[in-house]
C-alpha positions, 0 to 999 in steps of 0.5 A: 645485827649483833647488840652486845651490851656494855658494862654500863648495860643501857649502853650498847655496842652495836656491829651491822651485818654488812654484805659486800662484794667487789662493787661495795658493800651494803648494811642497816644502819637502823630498822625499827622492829630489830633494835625494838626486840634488843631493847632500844625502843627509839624514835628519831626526831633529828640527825646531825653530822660533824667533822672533826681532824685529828685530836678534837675532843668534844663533848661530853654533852648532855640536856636535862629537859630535853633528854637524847639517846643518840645513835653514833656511827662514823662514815670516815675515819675513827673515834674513841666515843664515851658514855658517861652515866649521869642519872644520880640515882643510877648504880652506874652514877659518875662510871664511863665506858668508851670503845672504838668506831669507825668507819672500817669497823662500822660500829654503831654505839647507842648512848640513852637518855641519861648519858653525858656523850663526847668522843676523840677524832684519832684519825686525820679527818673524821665524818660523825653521824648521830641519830637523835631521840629529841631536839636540841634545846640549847638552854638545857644543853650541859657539859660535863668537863671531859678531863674530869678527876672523878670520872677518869676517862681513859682517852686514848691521846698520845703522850704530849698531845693537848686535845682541841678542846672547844671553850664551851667544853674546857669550861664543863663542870665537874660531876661534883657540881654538876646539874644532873638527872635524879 
């Protein structure tokens, strides 16, 4: 597996070796003792899997009392996943970094405890897998608003398209305002 940190360097892109033949291929999706000696020292408590059709943003999702680092990846289609840096005391505080993954590329993306998470569906269909280093906790659920004027994502959305955005999520709250980590 190559690791390759990203501007926000807690965040890490992640690109599996992957042996295939004309039977199909196989890769790693997740072995401790390599992601231990890149840094990511995580224990998964629970994985979840969402589709999604073309243009639904989600997110960005965090939890205050029950902080995850999530491990992404796609197994059909493609996304455009963001990291937001949501610790108030970090040099990195309100920046966000984004790349593309899916199921062609095979990237995995690690977003840490500490990061506020969400991504666009580009393709028609897409299949979601996210490994998680603590339980969901509904009552420290935070979001943070996806289109926020600070924090400035870049989603790659097509000229006249309006994303399918959840009313949980077109009601997220500016960085201004919102419940953060110290």
């Amino acid at each position: 597996m190559i690791f390759k940190p990203t501007r926000l360097p807690e965040v890490v892109l992640i690109e599996p070796k992957v042996i295939g033949d004309e039977r199909g291929f196989f890769m790693e999706t997740w072995e401790a003792r390599k992601f231990a000696d890149a840094g990511i020292d995580a224990s998964f408590v629970q994985d979840n899997h969402s589709r999604s059709s073309r243009w639904v943003l989600r997110g960005l999702h965090y939890q205050l009392r029950h902080a995850q680092g999530k491990l992404v990846r796609i197994t059909e289609g493609e996304v455009f996943d963001v990291a937001v840096d949501v610790r108030r005391s970090s040099p990195t505080f309100g920046q966000w970094v984004g790349d593309y993954l899916s199921a062609d590329n095979r990237r995995m993306m690690w977003i840490p405890p500490g990061f506020a998470h969400g991504f666009v569906a580009l393709s028609e269909r897409v299949e979601f897998l996210y490994k998680c280093t603590d339980f969901y906790d509904p009552a420290s659920e935070r979001t943070l608003l996806w289109n926020d004027p600070r924090v400035k994502v870049e989603w790659p959305i097509a000229q006249g398209i309006q994303p399918i955005v959840s009313a949980k999520d077109r009601g997220g709250t500016p960085l201004d305002t919102a419940e953060c980590y110290p």
